[in-house]
C-alpha positions as CSV (number, residue, x, y, z in Angstrom):
1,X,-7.5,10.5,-1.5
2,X,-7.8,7.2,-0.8
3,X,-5.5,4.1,-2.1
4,X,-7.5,0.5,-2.7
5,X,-4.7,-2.0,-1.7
6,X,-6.6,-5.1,-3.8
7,X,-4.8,-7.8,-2.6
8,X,-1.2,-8.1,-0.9
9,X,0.0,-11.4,0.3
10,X,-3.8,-12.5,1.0
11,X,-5.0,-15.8,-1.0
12,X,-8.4,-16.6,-2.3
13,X,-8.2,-19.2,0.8
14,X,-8.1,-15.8,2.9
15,X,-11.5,-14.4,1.0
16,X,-12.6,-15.2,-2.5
17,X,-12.5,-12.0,-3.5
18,X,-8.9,-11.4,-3.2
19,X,-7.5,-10.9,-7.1
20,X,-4.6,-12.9,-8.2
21,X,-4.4,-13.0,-12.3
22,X,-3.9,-9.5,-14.2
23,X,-7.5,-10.0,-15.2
24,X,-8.8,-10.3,-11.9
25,X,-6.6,-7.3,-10.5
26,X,-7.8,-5.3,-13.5
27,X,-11.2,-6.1,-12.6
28,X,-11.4,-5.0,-9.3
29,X,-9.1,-1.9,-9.8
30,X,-12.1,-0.5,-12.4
31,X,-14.6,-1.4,-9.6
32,X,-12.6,0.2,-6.6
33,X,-12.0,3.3,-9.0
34,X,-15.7,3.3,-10.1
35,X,-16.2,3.2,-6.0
36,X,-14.1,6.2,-5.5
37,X,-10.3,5.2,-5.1
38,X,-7.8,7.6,-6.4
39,X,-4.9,5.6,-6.4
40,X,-4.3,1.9,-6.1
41,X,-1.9,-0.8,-4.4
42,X,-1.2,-4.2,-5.8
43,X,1.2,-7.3,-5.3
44,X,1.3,-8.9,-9.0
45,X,1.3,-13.0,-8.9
46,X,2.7,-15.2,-11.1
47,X,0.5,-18.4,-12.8
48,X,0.6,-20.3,-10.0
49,X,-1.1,-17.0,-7.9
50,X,2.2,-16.3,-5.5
51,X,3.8,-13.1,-5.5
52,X,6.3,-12.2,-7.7
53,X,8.8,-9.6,-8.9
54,X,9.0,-11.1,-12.4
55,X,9.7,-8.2,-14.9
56,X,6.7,-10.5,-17.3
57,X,4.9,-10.8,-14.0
58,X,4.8,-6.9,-13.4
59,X,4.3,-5.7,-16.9
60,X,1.2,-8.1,-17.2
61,X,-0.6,-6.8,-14.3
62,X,0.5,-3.3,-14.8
63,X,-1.0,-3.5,-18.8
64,X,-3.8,-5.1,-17.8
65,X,-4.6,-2.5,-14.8
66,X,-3.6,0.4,-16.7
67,X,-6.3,-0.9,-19.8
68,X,-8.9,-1.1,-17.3
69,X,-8.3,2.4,-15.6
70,X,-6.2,4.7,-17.7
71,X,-4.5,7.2,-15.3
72,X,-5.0,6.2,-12.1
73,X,-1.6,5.6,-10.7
74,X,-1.0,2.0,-9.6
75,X,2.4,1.2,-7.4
76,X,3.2,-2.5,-6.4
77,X,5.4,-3.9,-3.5
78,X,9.1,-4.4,-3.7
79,X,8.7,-6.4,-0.1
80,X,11.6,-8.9,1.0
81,X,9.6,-11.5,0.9
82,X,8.6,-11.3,-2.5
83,X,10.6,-13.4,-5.1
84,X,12.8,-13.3,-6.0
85,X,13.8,-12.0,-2.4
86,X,15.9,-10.2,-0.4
87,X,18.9,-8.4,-2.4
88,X,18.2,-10.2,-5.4
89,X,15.3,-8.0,-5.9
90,X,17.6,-5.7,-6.9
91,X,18.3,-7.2,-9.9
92,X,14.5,-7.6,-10.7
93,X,13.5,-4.4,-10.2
94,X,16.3,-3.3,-12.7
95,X,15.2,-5.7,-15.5
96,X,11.3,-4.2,-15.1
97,X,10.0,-3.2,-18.6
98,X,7.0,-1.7,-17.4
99,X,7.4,0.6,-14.6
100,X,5.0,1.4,-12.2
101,X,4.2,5.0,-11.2
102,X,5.2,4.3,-7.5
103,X,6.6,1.4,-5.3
104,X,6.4,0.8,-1.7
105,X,9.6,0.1,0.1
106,X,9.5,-1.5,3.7
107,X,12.1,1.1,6.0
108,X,12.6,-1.6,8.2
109,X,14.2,-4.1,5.9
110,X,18.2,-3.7,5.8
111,X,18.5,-2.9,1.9
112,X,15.4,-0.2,2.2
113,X,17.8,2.6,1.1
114,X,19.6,0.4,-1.8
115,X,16.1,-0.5,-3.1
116,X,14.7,3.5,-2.7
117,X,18.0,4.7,-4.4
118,X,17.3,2.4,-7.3
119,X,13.4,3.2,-7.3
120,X,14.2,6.6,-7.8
121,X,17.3,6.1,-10.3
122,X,14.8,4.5,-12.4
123,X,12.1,7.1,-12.4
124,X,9.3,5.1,-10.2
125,X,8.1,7.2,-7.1
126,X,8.4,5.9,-3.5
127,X,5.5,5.4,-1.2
128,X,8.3,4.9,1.8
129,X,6.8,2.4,4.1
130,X,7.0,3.2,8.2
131,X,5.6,0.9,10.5
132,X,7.3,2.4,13.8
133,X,9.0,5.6,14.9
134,X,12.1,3.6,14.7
135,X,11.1,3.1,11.1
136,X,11.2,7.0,10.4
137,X,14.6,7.4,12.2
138,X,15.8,5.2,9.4
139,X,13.9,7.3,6.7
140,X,15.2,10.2,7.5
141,X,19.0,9.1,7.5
142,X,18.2,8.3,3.9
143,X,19.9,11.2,1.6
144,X,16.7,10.8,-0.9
145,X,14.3,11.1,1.8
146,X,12.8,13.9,0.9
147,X,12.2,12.9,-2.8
148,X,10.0,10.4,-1.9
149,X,6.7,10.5,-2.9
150,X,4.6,9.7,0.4
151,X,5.4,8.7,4.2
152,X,3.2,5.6,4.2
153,X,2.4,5.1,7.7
154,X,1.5,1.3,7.9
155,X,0.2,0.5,11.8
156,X,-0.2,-3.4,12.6
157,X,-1.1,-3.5,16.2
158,X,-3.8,-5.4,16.7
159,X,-4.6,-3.8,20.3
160,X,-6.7,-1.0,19.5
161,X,-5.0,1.6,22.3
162,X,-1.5,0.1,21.2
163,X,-2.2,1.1,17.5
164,X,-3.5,4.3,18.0
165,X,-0.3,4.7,19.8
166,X,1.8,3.8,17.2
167,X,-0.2,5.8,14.7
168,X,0.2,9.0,16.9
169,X,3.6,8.5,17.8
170,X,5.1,7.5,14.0
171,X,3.6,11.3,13.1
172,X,5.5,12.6,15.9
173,X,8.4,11.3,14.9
174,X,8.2,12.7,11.3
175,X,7.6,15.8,13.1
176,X,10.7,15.7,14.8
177,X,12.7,15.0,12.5
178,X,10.9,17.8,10.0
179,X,9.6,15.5,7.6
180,X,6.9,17.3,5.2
181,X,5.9,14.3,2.7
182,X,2.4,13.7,2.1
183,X,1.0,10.8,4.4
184,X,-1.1,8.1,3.5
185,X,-2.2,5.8,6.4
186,X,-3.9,2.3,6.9
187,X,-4.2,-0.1,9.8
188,X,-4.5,-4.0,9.5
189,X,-7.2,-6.1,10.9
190,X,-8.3,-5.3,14.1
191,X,-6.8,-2.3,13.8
192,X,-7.9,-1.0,11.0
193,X,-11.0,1.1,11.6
194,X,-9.5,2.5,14.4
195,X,-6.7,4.1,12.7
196,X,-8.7,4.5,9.6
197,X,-10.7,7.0,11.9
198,X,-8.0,8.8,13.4
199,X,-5.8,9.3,10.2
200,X,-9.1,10.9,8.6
201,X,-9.5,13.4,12.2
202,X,-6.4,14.6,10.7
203,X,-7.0,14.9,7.5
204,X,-4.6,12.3,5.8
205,X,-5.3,10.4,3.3
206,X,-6.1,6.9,3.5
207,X,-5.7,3.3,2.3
208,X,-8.4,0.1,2.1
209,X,-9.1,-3.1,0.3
210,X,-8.6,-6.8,1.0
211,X,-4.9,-6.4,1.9
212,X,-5.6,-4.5,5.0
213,X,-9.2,-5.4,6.4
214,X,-11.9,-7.9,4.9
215,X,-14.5,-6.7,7.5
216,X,-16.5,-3.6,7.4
217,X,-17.1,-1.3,10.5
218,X,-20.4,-3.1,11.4
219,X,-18.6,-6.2,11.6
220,X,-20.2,-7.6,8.2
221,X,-17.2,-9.8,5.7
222,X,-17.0,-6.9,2.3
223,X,-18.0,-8.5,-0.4
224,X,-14.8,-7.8,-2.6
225,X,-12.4,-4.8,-2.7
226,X,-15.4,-2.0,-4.1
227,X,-17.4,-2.9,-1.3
228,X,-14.4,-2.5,1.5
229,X,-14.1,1.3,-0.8
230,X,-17.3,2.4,-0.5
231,X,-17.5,1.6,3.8
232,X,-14.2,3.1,4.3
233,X,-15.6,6.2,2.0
234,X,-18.9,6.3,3.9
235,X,-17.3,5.7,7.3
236,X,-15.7,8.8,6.4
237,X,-18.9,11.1,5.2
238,X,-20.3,9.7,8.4
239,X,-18.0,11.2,10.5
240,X,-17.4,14.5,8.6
241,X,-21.1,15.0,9.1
């Protein structure tokens, strides 16, 4: 499988293909599916295009997504950052009206195991975000570890040897500590490709879009998030064959 992440905390300064509005997101989550995702990422903006943990925010782009591409499962960010931020996303997350099928939950923020207990009290899954083996000691102090939905192993070395590195050693350390989740894997930027390529070597699935990379493996700028799909999907039947 692999997730499109369409957008994150990119702007349309970053590339002008980076969706902000529910329309927009909807948009390119039916071109990303019709590309070959199975599953998709997004951080939902508010009018003025920042992110936003707004329950109106949430339940517009998740309507709007889920109207484009009935049944694909669509998770959003509960990052720190977002606002309203820090603990008083708690109180956003609780107010949600429409609930998204997963979330993503940053282990190495300090409330990652108030905001995973509440994920899961309210019935969304938990893609539980590890961007370090440190990151996974944390995870698997966690009592509802093992209810989570996915490890998602998020690398952001930009030093090619240094994010293989991480990449290898965050799997050993869910080795360790016998953690069996389902792993989905992505590298940022420069590191992207790289990891992309070694996360497939080992059969894992995979994420892409205009959150993680905007340049394809021959260097080229994708033109949106189908385009950034269909190279990390072809970099992939390249290599199996």
């Amino acid at each position: 499988m692999i997730q499109a992440a369409l957008n994150g905390g990119r702007s349309r300064r970053f590339h002008s293909a980076v969706p902000c509005s529910p329309a927009e997101i909807a948009r390119e989550a039916a071109a990303v599916v019709a590309a070959g995702a199975g599953s998709l990422h997004i951080h939902p903006r508010d009018r003025e295009d920042r992110e936003s943990l707004d329950p109106d925010v949430i339940a517009s782009a998740l309507e709007a997504v889920r109207q484009a591409v009935p049944g694909t499962p669509v998770g959003v960010s509960t990052g720190a950052w977002i606002p309203p931020g820090g603990a008083a996303r708690h109180d956003a997350i609780r107010a949600w009206t429409v609930l998204p099928d997963y979330v993503s939950v940053n282990l190495m923020e300090p409330d990652s195991a108030a905001v995973i207990a509440l994920a899961l009290q309210r019935g969304i899954g938990v893609e539980a975000g590890v961007w370090s083996p440190a990151d996974v000691d944390l995870l698997a102090a966690h009592p509802d570890a093992g209810r989570c939905l996915r490890l998602l192993v998020e690398i952001n070395e930009q030093d090619v040897g240094e994010a293989l590195a991480a990449f290898r050693a965050t799997l050993a350390r869910a080795d360790h500590h016998g953690l069996t989740l389902p792993v989905l894997a992505h590298g940022m930027d420069a590191g992207f490709w790289p990891v992309h390529a070694a996360a497939m070597a080992l059969g894992l699935d995979t994420r892409a879009g205009l959150e993680d990379c905007v340049f394809l493996p021959n260097g080229a700028l994708a033109r949106d998030n189908a385009d950034a799909i269909a190279a990390a999907l072809a970099f992939r039947h390249d290599r199996e064959t």
